[in-house]
C-alpha positions as CSV (number, residue, x, y, z in Angstrom):
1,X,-23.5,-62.9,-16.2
2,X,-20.6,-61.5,-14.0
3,X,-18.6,-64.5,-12.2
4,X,-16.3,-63.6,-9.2
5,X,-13.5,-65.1,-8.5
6,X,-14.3,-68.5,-7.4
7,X,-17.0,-68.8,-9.6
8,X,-19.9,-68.0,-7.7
9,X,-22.2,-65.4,-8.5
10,X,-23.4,-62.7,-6.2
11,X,-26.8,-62.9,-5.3
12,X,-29.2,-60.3,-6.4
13,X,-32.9,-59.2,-5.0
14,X,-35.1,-58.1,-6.7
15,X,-36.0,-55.7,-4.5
16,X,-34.2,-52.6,-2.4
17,X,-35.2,-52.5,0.7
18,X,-34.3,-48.9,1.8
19,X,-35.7,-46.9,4.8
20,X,-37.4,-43.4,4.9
21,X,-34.7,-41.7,5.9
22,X,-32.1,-42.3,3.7
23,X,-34.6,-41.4,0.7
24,X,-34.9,-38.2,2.3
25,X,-31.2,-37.9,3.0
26,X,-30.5,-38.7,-1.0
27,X,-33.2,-36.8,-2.3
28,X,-31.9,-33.5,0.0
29,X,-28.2,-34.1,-1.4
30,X,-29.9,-34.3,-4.7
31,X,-31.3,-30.8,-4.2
32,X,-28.6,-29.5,-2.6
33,X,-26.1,-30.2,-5.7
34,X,-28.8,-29.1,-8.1
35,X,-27.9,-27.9,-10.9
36,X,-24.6,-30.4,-10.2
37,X,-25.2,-34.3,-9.9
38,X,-25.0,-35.3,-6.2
39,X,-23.5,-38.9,-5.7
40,X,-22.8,-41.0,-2.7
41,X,-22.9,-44.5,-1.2
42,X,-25.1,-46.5,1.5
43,X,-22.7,-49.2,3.0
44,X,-24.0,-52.0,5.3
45,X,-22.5,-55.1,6.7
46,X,-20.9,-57.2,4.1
47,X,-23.1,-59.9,2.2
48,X,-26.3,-58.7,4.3
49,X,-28.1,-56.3,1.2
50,X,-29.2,-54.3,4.0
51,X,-28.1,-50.5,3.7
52,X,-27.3,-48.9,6.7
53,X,-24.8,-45.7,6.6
54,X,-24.6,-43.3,4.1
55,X,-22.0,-41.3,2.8
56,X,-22.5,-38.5,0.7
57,X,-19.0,-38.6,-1.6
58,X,-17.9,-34.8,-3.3
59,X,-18.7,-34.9,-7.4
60,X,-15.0,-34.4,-8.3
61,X,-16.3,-33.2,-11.9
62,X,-19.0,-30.7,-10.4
63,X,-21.5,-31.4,-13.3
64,X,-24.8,-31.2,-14.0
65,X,-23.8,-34.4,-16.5
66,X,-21.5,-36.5,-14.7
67,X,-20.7,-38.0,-11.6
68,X,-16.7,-39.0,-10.2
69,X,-16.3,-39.7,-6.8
70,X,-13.3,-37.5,-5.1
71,X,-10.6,-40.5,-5.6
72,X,-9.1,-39.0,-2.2
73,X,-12.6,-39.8,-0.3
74,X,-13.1,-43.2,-2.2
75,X,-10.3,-44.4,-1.0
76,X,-10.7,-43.3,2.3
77,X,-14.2,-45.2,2.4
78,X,-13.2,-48.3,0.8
79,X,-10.6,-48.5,3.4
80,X,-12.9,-47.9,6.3
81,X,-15.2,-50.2,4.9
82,X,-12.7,-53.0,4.9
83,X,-11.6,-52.3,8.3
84,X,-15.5,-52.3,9.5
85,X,-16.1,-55.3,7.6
86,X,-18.6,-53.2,5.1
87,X,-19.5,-52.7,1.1
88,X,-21.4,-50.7,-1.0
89,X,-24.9,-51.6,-0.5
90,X,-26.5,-48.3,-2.5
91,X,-24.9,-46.0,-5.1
92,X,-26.4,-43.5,-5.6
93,X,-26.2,-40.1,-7.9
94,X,-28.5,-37.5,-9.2
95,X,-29.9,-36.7,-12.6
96,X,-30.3,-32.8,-13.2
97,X,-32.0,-32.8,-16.9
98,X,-33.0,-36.5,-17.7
99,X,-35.2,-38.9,-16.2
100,X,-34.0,-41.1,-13.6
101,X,-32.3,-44.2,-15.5
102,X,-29.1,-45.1,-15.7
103,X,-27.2,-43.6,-19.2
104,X,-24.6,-45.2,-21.4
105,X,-21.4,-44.0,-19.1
106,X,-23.7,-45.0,-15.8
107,X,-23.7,-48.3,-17.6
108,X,-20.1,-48.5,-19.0
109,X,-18.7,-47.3,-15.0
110,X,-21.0,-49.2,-13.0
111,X,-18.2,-51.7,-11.0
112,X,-20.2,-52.3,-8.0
113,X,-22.4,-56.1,-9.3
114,X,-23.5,-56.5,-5.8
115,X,-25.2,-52.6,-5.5
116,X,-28.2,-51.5,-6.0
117,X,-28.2,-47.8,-8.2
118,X,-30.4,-45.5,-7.1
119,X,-31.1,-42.4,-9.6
120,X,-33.1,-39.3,-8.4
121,X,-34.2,-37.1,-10.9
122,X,-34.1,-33.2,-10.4
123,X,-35.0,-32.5,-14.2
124,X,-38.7,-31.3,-13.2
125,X,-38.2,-30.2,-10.0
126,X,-34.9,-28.4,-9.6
127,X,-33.9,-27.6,-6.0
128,X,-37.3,-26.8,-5.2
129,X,-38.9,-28.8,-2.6
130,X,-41.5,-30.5,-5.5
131,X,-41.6,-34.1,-6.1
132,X,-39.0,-36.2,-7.7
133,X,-38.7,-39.4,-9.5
134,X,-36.2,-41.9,-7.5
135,X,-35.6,-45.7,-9.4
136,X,-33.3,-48.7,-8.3
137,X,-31.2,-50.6,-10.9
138,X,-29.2,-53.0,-10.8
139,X,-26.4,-53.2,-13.5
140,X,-24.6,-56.3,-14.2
141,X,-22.1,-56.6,-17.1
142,X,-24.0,-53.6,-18.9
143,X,-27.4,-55.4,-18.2
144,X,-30.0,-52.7,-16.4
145,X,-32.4,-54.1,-14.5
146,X,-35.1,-52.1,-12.5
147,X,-35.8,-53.3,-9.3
148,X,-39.2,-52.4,-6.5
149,X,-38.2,-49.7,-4.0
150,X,-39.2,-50.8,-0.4
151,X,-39.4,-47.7,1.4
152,X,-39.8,-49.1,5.3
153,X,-39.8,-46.1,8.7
């Protein structure tokens, strides 16, 4: 289990508690980027698990099999979100061709043990305004655990 310095480990819900709207807002991005993964980050105030502002970051690999944050923009938001007193609550990216769980390089780069990883799958719908599959994970030294979406208005 991942141990912070200090020894104490984060703590984990079970359970994202997300709003409406920033499904929506992910889901759009995801169709917007189609064929290309979208990715991006909901932040919130740091050590509360609630997400409140999201940031849609650029795929620096423009891929429809990979995700990279611009490392220009992510360092521009972590410094924001240090001077705001914020962290990643939420990362989140798309998947264009394969079901919405995280895959071996998701696993191997997730660096975030405190976020929950939202995938939205695009691989039946497309751009198209049709439904989508949308999961939370969260992924602890290379353990994936699903987690309950709580979708509130």
């Amino acid at each position: 289990m991942y141990q912070p310095p200090g020894g104490i480990a984060p703590s984990l819900t079970a359970v994202l508690k997300i709003t409406r709207e920033h499904v929506d807002a992910i889901i759009a991005h995801a169709r917007e980027d189609h064929p290309d993964e979208a990715c991006g980050v909901i932040v919130g105030s740091e050590g509360t698990d609630v997400p409140t502002r999201l940031v849609r970051m650029i795929n620096a690999d423009r891929s429809p099999t990979f995700f990279r944050f611009d490392p220009q923009e992510q360092f521009e938001l972590y410094k924001t979100m240090s001077a705001a007193g914020e962290e990643i609550v939420v990362v989140y990216h798309s998947h264009t061709s394969t079901e919405a769980y995280p895959s071996r390089t998701d696993i191997s780069l997730a660096s975030e043990p405190q976020a929950h990883y939202v995938l939205v799958s695009t691989a039946d719908s497309g751009a198209a305004d049709r439904p989508v599959s949308v999961r939370s994970f969260r992924i602890v030294d290379g353990v994936v655990t699903e987690e309950e979406i709580d979708v509130t208005e």
